[in-house]
C-alpha positions as CSV (number, residue, x, y, z in Angstrom):
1,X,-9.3,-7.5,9.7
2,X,-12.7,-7.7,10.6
3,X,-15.6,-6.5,8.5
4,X,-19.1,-5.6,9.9
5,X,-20.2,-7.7,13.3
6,X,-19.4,-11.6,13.7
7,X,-22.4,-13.1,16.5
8,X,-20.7,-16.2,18.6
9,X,-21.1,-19.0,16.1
10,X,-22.1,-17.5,13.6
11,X,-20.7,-18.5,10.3
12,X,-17.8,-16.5,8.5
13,X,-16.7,-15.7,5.4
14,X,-12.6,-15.2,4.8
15,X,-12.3,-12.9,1.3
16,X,-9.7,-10.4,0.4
17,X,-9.5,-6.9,-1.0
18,X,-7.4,-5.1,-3.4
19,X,-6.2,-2.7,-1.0
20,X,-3.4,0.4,-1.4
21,X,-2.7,3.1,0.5
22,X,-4.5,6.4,-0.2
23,X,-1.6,8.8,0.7
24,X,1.8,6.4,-0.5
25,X,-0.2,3.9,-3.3
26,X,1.7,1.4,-1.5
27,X,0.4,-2.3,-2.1
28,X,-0.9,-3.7,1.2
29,X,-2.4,-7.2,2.1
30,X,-6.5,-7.4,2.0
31,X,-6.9,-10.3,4.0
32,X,-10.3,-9.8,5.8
33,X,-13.4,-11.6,7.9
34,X,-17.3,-11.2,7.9
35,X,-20.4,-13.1,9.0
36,X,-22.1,-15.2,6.0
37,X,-25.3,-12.9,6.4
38,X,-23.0,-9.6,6.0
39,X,-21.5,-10.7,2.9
40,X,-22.8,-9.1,0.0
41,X,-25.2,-7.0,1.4
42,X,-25.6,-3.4,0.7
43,X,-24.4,-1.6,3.7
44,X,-21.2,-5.0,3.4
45,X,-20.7,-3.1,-0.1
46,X,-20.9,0.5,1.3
47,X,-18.3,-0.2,4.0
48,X,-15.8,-2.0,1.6
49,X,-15.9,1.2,-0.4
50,X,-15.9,3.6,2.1
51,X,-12.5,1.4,3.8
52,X,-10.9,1.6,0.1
53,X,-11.5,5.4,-0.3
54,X,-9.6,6.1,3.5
55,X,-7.0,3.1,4.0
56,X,-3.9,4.4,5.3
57,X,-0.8,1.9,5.3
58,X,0.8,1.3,8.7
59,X,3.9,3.8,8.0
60,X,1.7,6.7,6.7
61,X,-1.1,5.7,9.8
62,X,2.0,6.5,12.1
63,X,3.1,9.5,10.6
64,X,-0.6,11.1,10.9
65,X,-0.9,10.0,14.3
66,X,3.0,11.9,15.1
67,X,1.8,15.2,13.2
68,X,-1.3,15.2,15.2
69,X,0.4,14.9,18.4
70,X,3.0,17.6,17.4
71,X,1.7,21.1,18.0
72,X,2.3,23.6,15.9
């Protein structure tokens, strides 16, 4: 996944992130991409936490996006 904006040729960072889901607590791979400029920088460190707090794994995503479509 992609952190932040890459520009064209712009050099990139691979790094990854404890990551579980927020609703289950499942384990889930934190593979993820930035620019070398993004990396480390304040609002870098404010989105990580802010992705942490609301990461949903793929089976509890899916099940939000069914309730929502449900009326009831």
């Amino acid at each position: 996944m992609i952190i932040g904006a890459i520009n064209g040729d712009e050099p990139t960072v691979r790094f990854n992130l404890n990551l579980n889901c927020t609703k289950c607590g499942k384990k889930v791979p934190g593979g993820m991409l930035t620019s070398e400029k993004y990396y480390g920088s304040y609002s870098f460190m404010l989105e990580i936490d802010n992705f942490k707090k609301n990461y949903l794994c793929g089976k509890c995503r899916d099940k939000k996006r069914i309730n929502e479509k449900i009326p009831n």
